[in-house]
N, CA, C and O atoms as a CHARMM CRD file, in Angstrom:
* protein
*
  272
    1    1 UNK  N     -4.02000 -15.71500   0.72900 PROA 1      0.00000
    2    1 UNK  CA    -3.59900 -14.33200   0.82100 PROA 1      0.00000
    3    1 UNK  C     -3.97400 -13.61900  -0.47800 PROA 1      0.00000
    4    1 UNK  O     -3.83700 -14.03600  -1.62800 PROA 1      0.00000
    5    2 UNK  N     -4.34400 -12.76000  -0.16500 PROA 2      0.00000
    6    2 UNK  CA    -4.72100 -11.59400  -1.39000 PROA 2      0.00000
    7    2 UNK  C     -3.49700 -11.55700  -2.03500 PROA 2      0.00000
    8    2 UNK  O     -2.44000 -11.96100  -1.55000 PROA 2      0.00000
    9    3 UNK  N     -3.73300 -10.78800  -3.76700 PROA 3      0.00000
   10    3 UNK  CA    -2.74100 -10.61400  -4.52300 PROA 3      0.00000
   11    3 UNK  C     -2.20300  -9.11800  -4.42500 PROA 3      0.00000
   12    3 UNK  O     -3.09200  -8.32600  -4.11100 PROA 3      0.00000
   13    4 UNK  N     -1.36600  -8.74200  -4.55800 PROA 4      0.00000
   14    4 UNK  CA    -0.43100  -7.64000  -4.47700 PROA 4      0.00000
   15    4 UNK  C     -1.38600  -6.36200  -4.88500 PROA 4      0.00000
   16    4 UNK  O     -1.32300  -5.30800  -4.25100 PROA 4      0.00000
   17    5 UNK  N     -2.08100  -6.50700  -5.75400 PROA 5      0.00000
   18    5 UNK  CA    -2.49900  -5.85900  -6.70200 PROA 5      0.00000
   19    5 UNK  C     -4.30800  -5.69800  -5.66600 PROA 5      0.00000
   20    5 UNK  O     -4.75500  -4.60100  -5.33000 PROA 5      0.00000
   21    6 UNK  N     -4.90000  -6.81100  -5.41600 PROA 6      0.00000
   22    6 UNK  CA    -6.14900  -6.42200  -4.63900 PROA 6      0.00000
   23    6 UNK  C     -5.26300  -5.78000  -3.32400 PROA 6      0.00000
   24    6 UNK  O     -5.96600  -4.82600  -2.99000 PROA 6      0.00000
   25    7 UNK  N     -4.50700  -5.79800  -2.73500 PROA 7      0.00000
   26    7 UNK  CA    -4.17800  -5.12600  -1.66400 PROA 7      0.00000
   27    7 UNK  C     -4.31000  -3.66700  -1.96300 PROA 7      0.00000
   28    7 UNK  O     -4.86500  -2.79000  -1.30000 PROA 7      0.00000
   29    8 UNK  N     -3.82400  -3.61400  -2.84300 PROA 8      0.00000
   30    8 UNK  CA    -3.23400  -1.84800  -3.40000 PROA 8      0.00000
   31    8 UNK  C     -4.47900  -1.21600  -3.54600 PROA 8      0.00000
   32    8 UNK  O     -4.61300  -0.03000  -3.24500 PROA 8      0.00000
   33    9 UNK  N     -5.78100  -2.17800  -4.15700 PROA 9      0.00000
   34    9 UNK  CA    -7.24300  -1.64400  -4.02900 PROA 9      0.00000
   35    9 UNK  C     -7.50100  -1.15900  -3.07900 PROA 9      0.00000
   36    9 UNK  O     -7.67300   0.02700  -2.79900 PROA 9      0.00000
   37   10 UNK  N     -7.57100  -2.45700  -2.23800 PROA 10     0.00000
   38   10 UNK  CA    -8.25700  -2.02700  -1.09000 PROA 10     0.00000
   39   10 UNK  C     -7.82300  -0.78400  -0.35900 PROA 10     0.00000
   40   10 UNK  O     -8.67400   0.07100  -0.11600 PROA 10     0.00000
   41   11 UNK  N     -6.40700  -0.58500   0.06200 PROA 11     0.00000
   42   11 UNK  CA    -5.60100   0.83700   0.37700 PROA 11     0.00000
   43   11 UNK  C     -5.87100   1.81900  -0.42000 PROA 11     0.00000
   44   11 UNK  O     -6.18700   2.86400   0.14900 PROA 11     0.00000
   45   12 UNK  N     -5.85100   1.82900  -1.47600 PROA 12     0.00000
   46   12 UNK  CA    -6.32200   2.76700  -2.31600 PROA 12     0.00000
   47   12 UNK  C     -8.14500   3.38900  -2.11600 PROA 12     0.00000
   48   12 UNK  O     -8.71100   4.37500  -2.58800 PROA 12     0.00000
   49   13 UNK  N     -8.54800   2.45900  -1.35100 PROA 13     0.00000
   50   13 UNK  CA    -9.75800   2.39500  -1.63600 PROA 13     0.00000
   51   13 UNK  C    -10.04100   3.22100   0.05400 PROA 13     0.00000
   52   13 UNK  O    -10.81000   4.16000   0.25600 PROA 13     0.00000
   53   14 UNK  N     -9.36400   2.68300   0.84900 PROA 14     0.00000
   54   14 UNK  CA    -9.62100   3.05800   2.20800 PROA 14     0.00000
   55   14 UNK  C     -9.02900   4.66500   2.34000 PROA 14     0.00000
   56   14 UNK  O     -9.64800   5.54700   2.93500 PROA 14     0.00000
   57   15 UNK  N     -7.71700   4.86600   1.67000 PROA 15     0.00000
   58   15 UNK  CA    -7.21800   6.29400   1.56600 PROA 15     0.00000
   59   15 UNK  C     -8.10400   7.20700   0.81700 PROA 15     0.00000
   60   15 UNK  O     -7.76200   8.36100   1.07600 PROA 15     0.00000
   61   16 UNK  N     -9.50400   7.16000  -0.33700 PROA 16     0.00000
   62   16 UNK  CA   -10.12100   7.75300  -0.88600 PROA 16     0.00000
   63   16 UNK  C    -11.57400   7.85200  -0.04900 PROA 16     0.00000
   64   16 UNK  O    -12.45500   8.65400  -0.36200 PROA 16     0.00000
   65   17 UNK  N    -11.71800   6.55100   1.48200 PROA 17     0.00000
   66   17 UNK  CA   -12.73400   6.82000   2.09100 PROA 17     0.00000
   67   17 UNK  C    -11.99400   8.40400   3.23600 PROA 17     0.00000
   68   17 UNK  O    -12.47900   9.48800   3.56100 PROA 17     0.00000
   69   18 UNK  N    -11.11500   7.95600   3.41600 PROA 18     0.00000
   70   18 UNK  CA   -10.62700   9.03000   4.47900 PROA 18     0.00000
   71   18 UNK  C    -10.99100   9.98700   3.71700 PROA 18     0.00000
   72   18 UNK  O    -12.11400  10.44500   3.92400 PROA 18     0.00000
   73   19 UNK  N    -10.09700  10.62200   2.52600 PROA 19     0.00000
   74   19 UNK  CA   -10.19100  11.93800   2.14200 PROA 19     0.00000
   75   19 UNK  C    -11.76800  12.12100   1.73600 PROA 19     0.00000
   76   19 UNK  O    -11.85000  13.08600   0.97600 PROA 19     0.00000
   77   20 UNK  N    -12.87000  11.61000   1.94700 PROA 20     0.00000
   78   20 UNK  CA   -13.85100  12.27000   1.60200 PROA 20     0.00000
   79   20 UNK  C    -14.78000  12.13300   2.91400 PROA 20     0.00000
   80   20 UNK  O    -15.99100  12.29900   2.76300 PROA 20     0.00000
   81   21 UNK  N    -14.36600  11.89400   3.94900 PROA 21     0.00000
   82   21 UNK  CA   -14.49200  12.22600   5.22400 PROA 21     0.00000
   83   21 UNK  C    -15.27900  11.13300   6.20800 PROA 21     0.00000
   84   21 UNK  O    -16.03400  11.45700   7.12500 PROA 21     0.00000
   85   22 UNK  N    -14.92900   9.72400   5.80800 PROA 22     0.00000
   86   22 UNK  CA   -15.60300   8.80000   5.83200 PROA 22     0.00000
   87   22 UNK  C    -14.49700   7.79600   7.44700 PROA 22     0.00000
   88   22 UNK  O    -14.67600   6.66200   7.89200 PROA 22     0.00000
   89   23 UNK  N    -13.41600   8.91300   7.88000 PROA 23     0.00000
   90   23 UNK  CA   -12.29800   8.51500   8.72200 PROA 23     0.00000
   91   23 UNK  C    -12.60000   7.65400  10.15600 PROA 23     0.00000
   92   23 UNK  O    -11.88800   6.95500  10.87700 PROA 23     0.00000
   93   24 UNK  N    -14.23500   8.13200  10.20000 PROA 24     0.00000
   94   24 UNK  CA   -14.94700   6.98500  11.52200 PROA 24     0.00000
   95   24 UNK  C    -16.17200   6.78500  11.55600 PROA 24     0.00000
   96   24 UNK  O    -16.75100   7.59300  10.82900 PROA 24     0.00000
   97   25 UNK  N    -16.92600   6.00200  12.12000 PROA 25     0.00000
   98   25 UNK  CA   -17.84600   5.36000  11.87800 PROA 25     0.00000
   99   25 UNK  C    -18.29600   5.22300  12.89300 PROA 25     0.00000
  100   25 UNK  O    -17.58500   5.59500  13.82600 PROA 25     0.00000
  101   26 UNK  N    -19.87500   4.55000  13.28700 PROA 26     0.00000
  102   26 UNK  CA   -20.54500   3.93800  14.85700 PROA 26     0.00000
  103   26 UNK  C    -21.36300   2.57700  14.05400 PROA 26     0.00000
  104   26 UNK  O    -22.28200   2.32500  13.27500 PROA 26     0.00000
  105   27 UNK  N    -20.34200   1.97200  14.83400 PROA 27     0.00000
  106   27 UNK  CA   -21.16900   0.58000  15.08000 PROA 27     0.00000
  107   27 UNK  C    -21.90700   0.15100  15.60400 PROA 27     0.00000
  108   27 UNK  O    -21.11500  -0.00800  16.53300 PROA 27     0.00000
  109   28 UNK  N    -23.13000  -0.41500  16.12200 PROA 28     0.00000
  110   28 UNK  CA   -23.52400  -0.69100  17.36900 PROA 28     0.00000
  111   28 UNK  C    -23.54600   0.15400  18.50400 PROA 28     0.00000
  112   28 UNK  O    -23.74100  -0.32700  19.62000 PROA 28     0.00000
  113   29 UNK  N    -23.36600   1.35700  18.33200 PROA 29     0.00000
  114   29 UNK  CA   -22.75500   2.52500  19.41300 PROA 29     0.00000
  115   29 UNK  C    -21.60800   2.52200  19.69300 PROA 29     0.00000
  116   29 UNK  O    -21.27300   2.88100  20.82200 PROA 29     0.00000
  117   30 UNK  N    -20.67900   2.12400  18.77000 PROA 30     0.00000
  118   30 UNK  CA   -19.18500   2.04000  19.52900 PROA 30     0.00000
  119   30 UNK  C    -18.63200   3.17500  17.97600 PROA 30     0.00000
  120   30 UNK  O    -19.45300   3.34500  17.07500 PROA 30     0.00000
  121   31 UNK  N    -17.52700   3.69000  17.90400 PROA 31     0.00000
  122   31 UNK  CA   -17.02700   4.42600  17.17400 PROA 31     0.00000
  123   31 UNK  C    -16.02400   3.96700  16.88300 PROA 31     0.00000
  124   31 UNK  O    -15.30200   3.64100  17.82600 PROA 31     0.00000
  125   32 UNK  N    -15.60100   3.76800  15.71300 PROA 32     0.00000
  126   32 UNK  CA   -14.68700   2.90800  14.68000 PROA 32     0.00000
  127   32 UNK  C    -13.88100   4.10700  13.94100 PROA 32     0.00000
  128   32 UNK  O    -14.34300   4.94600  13.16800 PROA 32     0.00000
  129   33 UNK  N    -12.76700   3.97900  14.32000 PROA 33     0.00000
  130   33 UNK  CA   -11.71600   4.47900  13.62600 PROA 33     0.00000
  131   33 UNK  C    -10.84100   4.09700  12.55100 PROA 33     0.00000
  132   33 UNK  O    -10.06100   3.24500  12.97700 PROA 33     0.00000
  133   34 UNK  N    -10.56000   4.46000  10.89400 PROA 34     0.00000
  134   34 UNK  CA   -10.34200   3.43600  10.16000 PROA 34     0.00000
  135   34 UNK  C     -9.04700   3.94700  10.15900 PROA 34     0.00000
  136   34 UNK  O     -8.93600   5.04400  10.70700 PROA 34     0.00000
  137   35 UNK  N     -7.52700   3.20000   9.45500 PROA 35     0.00000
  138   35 UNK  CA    -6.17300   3.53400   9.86500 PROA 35     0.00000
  139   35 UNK  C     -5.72100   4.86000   9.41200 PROA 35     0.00000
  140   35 UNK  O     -6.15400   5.31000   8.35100 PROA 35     0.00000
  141   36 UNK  N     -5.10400   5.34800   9.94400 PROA 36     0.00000
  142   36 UNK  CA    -4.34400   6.54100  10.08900 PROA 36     0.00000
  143   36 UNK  C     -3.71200   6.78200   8.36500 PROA 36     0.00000
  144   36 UNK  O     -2.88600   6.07200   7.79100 PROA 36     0.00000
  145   37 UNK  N     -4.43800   8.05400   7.80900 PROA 37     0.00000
  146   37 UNK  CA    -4.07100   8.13600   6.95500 PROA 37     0.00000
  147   37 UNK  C     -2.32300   8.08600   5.87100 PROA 37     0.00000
  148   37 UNK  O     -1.98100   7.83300   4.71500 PROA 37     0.00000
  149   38 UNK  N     -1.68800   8.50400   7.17000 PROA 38     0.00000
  150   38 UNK  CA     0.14000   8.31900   6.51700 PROA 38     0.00000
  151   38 UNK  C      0.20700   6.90500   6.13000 PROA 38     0.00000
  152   38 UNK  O      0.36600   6.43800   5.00200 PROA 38     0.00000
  153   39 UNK  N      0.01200   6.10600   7.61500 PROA 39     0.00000
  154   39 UNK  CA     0.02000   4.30300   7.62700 PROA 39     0.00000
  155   39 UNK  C     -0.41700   4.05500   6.31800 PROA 39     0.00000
  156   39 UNK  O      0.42100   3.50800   5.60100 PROA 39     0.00000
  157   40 UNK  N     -1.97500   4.42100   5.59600 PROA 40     0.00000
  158   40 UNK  CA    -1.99200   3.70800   4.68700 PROA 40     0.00000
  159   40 UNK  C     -1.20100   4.30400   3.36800 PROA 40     0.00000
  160   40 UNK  O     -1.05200   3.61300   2.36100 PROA 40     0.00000
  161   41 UNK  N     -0.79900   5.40700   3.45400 PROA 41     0.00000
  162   41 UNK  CA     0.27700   5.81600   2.17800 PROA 41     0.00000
  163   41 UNK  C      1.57000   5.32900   2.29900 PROA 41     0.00000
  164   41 UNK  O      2.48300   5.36700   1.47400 PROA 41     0.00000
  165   42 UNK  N      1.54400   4.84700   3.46900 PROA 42     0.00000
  166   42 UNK  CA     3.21900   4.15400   3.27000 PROA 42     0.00000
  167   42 UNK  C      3.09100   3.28500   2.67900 PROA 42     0.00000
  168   42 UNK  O      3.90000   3.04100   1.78400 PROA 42     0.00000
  169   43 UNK  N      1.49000   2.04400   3.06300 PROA 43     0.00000
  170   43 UNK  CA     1.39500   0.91200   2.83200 PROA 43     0.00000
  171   43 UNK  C      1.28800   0.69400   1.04000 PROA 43     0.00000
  172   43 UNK  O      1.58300  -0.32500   0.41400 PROA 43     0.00000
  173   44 UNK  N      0.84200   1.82300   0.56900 PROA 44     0.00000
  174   44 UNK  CA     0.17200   2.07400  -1.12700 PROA 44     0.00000
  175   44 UNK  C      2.05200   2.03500  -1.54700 PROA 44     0.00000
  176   44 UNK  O      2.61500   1.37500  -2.42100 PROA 44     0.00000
  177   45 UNK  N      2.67000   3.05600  -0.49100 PROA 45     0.00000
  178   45 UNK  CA     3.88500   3.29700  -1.34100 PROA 45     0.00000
  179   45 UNK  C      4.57300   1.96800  -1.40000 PROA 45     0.00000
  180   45 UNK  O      4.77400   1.77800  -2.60000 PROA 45     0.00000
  181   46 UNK  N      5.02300   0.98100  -0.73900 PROA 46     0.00000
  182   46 UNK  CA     5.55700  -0.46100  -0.49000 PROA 46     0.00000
  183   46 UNK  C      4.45900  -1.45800  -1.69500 PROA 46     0.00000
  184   46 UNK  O      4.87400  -2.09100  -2.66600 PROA 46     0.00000
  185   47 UNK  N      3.74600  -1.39400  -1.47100 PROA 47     0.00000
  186   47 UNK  CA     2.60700  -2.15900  -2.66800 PROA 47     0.00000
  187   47 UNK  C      3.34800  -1.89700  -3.78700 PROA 47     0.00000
  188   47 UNK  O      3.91800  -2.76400  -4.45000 PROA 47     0.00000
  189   48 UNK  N      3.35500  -0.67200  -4.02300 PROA 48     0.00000
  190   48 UNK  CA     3.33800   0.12600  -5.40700 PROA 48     0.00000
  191   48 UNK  C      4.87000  -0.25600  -5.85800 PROA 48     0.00000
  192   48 UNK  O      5.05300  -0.31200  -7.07400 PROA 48     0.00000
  193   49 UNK  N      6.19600  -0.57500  -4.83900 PROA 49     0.00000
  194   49 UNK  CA     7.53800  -0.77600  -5.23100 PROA 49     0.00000
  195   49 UNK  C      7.36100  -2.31300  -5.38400 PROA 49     0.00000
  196   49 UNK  O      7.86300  -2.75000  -6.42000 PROA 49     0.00000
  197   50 UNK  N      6.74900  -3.24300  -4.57100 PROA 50     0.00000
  198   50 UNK  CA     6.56200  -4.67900  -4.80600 PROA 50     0.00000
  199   50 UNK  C      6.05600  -4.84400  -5.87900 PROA 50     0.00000
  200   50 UNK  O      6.58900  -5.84200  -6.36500 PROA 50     0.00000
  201   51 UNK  N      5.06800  -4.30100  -6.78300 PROA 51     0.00000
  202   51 UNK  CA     4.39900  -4.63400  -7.74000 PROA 51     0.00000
  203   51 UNK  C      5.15400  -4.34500  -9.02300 PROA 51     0.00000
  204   51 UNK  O      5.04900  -5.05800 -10.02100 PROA 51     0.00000
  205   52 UNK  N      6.03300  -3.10500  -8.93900 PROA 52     0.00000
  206   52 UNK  CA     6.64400  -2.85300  -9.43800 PROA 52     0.00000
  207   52 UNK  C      7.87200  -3.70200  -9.85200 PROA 52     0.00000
  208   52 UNK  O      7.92900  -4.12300 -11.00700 PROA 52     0.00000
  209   53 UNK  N      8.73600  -3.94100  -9.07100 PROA 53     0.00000
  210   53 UNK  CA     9.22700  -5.27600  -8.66500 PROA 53     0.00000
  211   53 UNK  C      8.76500  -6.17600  -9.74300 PROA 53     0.00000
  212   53 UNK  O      9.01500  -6.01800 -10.93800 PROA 53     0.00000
  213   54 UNK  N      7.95900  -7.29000  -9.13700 PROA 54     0.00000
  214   54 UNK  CA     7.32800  -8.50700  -9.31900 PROA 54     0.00000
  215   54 UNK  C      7.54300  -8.12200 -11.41100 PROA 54     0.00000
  216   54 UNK  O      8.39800  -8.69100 -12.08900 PROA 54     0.00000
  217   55 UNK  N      6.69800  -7.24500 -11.88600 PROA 55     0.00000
  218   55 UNK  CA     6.23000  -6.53000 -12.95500 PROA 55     0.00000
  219   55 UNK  C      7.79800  -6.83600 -14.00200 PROA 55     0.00000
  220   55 UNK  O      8.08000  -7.31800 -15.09900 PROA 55     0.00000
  221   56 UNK  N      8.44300  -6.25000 -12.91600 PROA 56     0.00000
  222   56 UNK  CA     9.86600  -6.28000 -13.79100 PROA 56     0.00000
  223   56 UNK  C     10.85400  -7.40400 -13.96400 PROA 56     0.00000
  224   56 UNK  O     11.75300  -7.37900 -14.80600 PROA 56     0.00000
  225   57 UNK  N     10.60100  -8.55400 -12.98100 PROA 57     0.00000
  226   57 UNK  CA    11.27100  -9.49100 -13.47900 PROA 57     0.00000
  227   57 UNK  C     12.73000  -9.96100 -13.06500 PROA 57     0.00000
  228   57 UNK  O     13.17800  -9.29700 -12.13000 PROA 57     0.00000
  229   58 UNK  N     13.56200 -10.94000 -13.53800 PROA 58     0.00000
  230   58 UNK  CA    14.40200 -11.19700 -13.92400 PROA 58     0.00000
  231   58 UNK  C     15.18600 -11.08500 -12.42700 PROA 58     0.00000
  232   58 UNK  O     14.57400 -11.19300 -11.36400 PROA 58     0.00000
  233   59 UNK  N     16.78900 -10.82600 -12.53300 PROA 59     0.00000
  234   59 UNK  CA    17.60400 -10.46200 -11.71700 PROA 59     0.00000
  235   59 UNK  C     17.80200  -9.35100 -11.63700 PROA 59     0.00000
  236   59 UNK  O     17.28200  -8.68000 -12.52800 PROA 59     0.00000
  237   60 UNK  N     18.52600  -8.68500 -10.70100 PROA 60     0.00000
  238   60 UNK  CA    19.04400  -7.71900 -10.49000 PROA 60     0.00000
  239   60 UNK  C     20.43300  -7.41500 -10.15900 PROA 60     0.00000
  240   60 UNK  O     20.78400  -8.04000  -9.15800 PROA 60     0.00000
  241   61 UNK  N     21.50300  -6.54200 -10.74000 PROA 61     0.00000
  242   61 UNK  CA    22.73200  -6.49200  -9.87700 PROA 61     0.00000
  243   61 UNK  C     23.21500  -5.32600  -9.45500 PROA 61     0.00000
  244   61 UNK  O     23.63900  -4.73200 -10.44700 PROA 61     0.00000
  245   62 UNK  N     23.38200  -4.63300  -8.39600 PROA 62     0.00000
  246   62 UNK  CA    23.82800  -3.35600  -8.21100 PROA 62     0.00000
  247   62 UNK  C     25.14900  -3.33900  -7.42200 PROA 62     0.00000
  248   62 UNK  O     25.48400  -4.14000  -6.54900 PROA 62     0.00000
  249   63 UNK  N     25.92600  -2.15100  -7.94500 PROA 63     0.00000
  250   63 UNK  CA    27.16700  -1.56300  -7.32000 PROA 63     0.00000
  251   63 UNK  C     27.90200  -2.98800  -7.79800 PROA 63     0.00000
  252   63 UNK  O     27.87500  -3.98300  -7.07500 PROA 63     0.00000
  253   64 UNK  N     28.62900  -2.96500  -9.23300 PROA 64     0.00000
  254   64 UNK  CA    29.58400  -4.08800  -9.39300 PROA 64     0.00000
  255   64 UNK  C     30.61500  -2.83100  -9.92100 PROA 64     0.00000
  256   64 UNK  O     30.46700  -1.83200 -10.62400 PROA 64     0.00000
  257   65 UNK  N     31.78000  -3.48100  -9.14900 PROA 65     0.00000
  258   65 UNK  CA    33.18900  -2.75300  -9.82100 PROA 65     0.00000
  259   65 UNK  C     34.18700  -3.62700 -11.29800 PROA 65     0.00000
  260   65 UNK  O     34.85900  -4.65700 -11.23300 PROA 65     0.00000
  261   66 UNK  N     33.94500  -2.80800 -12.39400 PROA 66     0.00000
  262   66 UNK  CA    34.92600  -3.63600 -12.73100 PROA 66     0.00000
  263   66 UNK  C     35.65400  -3.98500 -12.42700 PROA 66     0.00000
  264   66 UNK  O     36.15800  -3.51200 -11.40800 PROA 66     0.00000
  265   67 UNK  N     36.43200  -5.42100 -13.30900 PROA 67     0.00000
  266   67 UNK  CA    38.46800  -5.59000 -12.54300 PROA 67     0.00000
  267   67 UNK  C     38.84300  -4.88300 -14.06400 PROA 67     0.00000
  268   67 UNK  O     38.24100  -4.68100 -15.11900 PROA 67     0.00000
  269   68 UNK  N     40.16500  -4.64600 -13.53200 PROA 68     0.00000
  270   68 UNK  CA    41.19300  -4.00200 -15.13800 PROA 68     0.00000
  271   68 UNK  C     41.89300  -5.54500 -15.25600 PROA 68     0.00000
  272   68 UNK  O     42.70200  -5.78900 -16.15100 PROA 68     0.00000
């Protein structure tokens, strides 16, 4: 499996073919549609919190109440 980080390329890479108008293609005579531009910004945004993540380490603890 790819690393966190080549994933985020490649998405990164496929969201910069869309915006420059590269969104389908012909193969063989067949017409190729590459993924739906939101899909892959969700996918950059989830990359981008995992990596983030990973990056930072350690444990985590949220919502603890003190006792008195």
């Amino acid at each position: 499996m790819k690393s966190l980080e080549e994933q985020l390329s490649e998405v990164q890479q496929a969201i910069s073919d869309i915006l420059i108008g590269a969104q389908e293609a012909s193969y063989n005579g067949q017409r190729v549609k590459k993924a739906d531009l939101a899909i892959l910004e969700l996918r950059e945004k989830r990359l981008l919190v995992q990596i983030k993540r990973k990056s930072r380490g350690g444990i985590r603890v949220r919502n603890i109440i003190p006792q008195d």
